[in-house]
N, C-alpha and C positions, 0 to 999 in steps of 0.2 A: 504494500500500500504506500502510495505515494506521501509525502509531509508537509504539512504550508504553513504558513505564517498565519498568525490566530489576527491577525492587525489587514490582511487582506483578504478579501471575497475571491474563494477558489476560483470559481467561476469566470473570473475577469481572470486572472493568471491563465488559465486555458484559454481564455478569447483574445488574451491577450498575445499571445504564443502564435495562434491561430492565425491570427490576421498579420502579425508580423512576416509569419516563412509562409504566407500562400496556402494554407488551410480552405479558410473561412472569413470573408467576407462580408458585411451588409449591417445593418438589415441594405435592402438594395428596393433602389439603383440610389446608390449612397450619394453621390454629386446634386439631386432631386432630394437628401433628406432622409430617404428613407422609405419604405412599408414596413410593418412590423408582418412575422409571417410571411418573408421572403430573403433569404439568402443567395449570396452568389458563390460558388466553390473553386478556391483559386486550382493553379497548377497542381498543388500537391494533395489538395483537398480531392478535387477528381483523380485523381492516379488513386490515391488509398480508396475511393469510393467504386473505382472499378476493380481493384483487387477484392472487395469485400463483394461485388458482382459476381465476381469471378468464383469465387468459395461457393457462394450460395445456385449459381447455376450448375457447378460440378457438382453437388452435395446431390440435389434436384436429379439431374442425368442420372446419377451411378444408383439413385433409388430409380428408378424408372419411370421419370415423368417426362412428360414432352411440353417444348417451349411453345406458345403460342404469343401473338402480339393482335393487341385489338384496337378501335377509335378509341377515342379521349372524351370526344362527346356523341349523345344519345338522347334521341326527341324524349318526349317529354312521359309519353307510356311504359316505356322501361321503368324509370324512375317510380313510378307509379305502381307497376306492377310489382318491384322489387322493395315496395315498402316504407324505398329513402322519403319520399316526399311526405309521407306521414310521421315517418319514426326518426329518421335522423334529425333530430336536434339537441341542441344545449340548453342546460336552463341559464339567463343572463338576467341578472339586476341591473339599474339604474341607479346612479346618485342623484337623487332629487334636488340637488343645490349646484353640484356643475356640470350633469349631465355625461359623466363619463358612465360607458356602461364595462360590467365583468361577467364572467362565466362566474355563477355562483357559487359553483360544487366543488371549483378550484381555487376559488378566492376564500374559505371556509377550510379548505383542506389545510392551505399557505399560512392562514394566521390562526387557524386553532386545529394544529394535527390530532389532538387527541379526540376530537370531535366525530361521531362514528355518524358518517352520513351515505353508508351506500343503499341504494335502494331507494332514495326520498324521492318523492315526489313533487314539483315544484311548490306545490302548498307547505309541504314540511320542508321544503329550503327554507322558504321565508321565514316561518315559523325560529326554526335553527338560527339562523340570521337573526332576528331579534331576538331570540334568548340569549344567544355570546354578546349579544351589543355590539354587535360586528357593524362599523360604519367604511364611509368612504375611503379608502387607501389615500385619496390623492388631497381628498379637501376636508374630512371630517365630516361630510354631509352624513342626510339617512340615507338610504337604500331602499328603492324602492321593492314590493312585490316581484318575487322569480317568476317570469313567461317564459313561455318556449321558442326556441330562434332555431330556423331550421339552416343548418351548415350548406347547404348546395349550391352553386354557382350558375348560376341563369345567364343561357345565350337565347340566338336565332339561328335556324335554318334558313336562309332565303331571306324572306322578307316576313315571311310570317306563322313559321313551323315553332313550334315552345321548344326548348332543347337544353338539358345542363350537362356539365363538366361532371365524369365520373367522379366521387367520393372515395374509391376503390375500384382494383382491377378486376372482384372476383363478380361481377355482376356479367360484364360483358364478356367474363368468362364461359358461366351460362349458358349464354345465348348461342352456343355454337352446339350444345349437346348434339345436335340430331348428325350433325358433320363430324361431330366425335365420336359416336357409333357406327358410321360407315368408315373412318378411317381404323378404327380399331375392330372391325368384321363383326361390331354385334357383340364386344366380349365385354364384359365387366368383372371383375375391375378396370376402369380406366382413370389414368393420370397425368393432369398437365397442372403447367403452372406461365405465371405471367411475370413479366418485370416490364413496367411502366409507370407514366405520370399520374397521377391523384390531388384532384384540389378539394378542400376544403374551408368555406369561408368563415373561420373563425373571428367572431366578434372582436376578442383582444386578447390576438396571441400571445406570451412570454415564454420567458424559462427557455428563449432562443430560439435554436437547433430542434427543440425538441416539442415546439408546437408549431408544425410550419401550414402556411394555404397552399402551398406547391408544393411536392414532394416524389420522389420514387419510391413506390411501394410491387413489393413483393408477395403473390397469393400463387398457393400450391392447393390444387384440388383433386379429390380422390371424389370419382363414381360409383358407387357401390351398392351391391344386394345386402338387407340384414342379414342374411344368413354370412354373408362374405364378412361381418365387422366380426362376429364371433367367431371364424372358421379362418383367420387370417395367418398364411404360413410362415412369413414372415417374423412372426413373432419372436418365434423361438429362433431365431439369430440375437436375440435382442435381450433377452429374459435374464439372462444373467446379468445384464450391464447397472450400475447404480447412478441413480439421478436424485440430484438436491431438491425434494418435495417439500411443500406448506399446505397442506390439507383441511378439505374443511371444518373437519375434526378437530384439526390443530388451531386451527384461527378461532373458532369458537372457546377454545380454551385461551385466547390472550398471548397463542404460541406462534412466533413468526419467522423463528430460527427454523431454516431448510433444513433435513434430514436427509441422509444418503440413504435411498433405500432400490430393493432391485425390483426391475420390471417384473417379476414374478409376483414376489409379494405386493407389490402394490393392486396388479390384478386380483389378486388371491382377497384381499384387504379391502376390496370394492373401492380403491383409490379410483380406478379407472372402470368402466360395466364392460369394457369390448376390448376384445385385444387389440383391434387395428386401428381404434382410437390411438391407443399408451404407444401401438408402431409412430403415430403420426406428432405425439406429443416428442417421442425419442429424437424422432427424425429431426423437429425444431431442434432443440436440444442437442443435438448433432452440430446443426449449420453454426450457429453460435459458438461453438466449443470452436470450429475450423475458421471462425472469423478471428478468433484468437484471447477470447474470452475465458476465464478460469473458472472451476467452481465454487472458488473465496467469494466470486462478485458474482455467484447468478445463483436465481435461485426459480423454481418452478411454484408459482402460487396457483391452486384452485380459485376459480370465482365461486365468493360465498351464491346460493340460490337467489338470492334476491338483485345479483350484479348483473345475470345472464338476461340474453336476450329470453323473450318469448318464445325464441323456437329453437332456443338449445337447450339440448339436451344434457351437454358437458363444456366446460370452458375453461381453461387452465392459461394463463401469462406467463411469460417468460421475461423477467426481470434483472437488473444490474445495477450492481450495488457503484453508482457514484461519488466520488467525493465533492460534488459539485450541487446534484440536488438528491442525496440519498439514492434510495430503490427510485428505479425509473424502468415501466412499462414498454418493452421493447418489440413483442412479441404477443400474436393469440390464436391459441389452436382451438379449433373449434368444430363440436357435433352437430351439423345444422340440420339433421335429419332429411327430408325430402319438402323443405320449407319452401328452396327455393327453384326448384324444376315443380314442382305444385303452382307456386304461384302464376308461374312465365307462361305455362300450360293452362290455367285458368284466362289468362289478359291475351292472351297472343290466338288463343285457339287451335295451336298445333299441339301435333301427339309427343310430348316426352316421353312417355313410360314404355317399357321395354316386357317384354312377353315370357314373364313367369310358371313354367306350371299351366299355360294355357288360361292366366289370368294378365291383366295389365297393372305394371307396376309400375312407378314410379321412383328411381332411383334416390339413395339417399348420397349425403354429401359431405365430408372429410376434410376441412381447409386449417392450412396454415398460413398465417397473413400476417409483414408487417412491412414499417416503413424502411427503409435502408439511411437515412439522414438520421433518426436514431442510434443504432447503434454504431454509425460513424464517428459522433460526438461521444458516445459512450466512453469506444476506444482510445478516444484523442485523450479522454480524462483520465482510464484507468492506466494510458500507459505514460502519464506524466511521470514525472523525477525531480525534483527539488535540485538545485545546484551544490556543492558539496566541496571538501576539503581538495578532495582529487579532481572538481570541475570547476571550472568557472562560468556555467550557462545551467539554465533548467535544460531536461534534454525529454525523451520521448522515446520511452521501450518497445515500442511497437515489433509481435511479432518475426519473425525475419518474412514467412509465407506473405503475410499481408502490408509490410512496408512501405509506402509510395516510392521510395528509392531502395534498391536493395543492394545496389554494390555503386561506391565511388571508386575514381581512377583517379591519382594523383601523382604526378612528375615529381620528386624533391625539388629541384628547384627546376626554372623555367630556362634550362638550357639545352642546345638542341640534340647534343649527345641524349641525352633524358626526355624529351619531348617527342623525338620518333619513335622507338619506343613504346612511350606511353598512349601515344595515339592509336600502335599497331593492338595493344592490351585492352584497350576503350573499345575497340573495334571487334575483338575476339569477342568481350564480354559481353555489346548490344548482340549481337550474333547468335550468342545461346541462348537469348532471350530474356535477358533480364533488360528491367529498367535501372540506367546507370546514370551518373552525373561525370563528367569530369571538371575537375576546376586543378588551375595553375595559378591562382592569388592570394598572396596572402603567405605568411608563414606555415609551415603542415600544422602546426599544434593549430592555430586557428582555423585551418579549416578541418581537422579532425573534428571542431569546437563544433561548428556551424551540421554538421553532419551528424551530430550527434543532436540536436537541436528539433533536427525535424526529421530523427527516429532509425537512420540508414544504419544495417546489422554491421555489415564489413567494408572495411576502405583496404582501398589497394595501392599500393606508393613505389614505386619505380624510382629505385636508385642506380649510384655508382654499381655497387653489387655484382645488379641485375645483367649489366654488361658482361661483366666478367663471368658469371657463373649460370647466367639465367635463371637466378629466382626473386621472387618480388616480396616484399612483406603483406601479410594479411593481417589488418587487426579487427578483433571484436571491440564492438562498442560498449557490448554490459559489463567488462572485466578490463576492458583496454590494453590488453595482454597483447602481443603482438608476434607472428612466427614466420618462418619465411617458407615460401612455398615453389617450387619450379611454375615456372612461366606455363609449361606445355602441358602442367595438369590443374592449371588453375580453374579454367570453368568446371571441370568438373570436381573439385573442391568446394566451389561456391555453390553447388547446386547440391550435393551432399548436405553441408551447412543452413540453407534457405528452406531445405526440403525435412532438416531435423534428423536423417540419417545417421549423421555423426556431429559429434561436439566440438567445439573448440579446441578444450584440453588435450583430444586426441592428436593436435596435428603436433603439438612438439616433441 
């Protein structure tokens, strides 16, 4: 766990980091001011958010789902048929004295955590809301009555078709079933999954990163027979493996500390009622671990009954322990039963269901869904580092798998016996495939400083040496140890290393 100064706000140390090396950016378009609920991601902010692409679509593939990509927007029946237009909303209060309005259930959460409000209904926000004497953040006013504000982004079609901006990708996931049983000949199980844009018109975002109106969100959806949730073979690959659980059991007792427990027992324990649910719960739980998250900082909470939707049936988050704002909801897998090929089948008037037994059934449905700008920010915080006696910068442990840069190339100094070279090593190293940096400015201790700054595992340094013998130094950044390696087996060194194969300490 990272360490900070009790005299500064963690949070601005990470956005301050952030925005200095090319992180994180905004709110945007910052030369305008600003939107809240919208950032820009610099150079290295995107490089680390497509490696974390990158985990969670290999994670996806080698379970056996297939990529799909769909519109952004959808007239106005969709919405309709899928619920949003009804049920997606926030409840937001008003300051009756300057008219700022807040999400209430977040504003209640923020300034009196111990306050137990899940499940309330905007009549018991208000209510709650004037029991704590909870007034205006900004000016001391009242607060008016919680209404309900529906999150969705309203366009046109043309001139005059109703049309909004999806909320999530798994709606217009959906829509394709009938094209997803001819391309899979009729079989179920079938699995796909999305990775695209998601807006959300949140009243008054904060807390940065991690309430945004634009976002990339990730939805992995399983089609399936009841009989398939219970009958899942899958499983038993899995049944031994142990996951840090919060149950509802546990939470009703006041208990919030995760417990290691195995896919067996938790079945066995009626943690989970289906196997191929606790497969779908793991599977998250998986992508996570490979995004480069620990079990110290995550933890798997049950929704208590009263946090689920209406038409789940099971709901469990997947959560990380920040030093910036606590647990923060990252992740949510979820049993939706046959809610949502019911409905699209009722509004649409086409046949979803699929020919059981010589009855017509309606599939049920398995997702796992979350934002990726989330757990981007997550990682930026849990892999901070405090500056220290052996440094002189805050630096960034990120991983080796998932670090925006994973290997620097450095000349010792800028001369040209040393510079050709180091240009032919730069050149070997894009080659293998990694993303590299070269830099020739600066003393090597500084820029070892600067590389270490914004998370990069190993630098590579081309000296006098090198000539003579062909081998170059490789140093790690978590131990700053440093070993010299032959030139003609360095890629595959560093890809050993990146990939976790072998350790540092092995190479001396």
């Amino acid at each position: 766990m990272s360490t900070m100064s009790s005299e500064r706000d963690f949070n601005e140390i990470i956005m301050s980091l952030a925005r200095k090396r090319g992180f994180i950016w905004g709110p945007s378009p910052e030369i305008y001011g600003g939107s809240s609920g919208f950032y820009d991601l610099g150079p290295l902010g995107k490089l680390l958010k497509n490696r974390l692409e990158n985990q969670i679509r290999a994670a996806f593939v080698r379970a056996n789902f297939w990529e799909v990509e769909c519109p952004t927007v959808s007239p106005r029946e969709v919405w309709q048929a899928s619920g949003h237009l009804e049920g997606f909303i926030d409840p937001v209060t008003q300051c009756r004295k300057c008219g700022q309005v807040y999400r209430a259930d977040n504003l209640i959460s923020e300034k009196s955590p111990e306050t137990n409000i899940a499940g309330q209904t905007a009549d018991e926000l208000t209510d709650t809301i004037i029991r704590i004497g909870l007034v205006c953040p900004s000016c001391g006013g009242e607060l008016g009555p919680v209404q309900a504000y529906n999150l969705m982004l309203q366009t046109r079609l043309g001139l005059d078709q109703e049309a909004y901006l999806r909320p999530e990708t798994a709606t217009t996931t959906y829509l394709l079933f009938k094209r997803f049983l001819t391309f899979f000949r009729d079989k179920l199980p079938a699995s796909v999954f999305q990775i695209g844009k998601a807006y959300r018109n949140e009243i008054s975002p904060r807390q940065g990163m991690l309430r945004l109106r634009e976002f990339t969100q990730t939805e992995g959806q399983i089609f399936l027979l009841e009989k398939d949730e219970i009958d899942w073979p899958q499983f038993h690959d899995i049944q031994n493996d142990k996951l840090p659980l919060v149950t509802n059991q546990a939470q009703q007792k006041g208990k919030f500390e995760p417990v290691m427990t195995t896919m067996s027992d938790a079945v066995k324990k009626g943690y989970f009622q289906k196997p191929a649910y606790a497969w779908c719960v793991h599977l998250a739980y998986m992508i996570f671990r490979q995004m480069g998250f620990s079990d110290e900082r995550m933890r798997l909470r049950q929704h208590l009954p009263t946090e689920r939707a209406h038409y789940a049936a099971d709901a469990w988050d997947i959560e990380i322990l920040t030093d910036s704002f606590g647990w923060v909801e990252c992740c949510g897998v979820h049993d939706r039963g046959n809610y949502d090929l019911s409905r699209h089948q009722e509004f649409s008037k086409q046949n979803l269901s699929v020919k059981v037994e010589k009855e017509q059934v309606v599939p049920e449905v398995l997702e796992i869904a979350f934002g990726i700008e989330r757990p981007l920010f997550c990682l930026i915080d849990n892999s901070f580092r405090s500056e220290s006696k052996e440094r002189d910068t805050d630096w960034l442990q990120f991983p080796p798998e998932v670090a925006p840069i994973q290997v620097a190339v450095f000349p010792l100094m800028g001369k040209p016996e040393l510079l050709d070279p180091a240009s032919e090593i730069f050149s070997d190293v894009m080659d293998a495939g990694f993303v590299a940096q070269y830099d020739v400015g600066g003393s090597i201790g500084k820029r070892y400083r600067r590389q270490d700054e914004v998370g990069t595992p190993f630098c590579v340094t081309i000296d006098y040496t090198t000539i003579e013998d062909g081998t170059v130094t490789v140093r790690d950044r978590d131990t700053m140890e440093q070993v010299r390696v032959r030139k003609d087996n360095l890629t595959k060194v560093l890809r050993d290393l990146v990939r976790g194969t072998i350790q540092f300490d092995s190479l001396k």
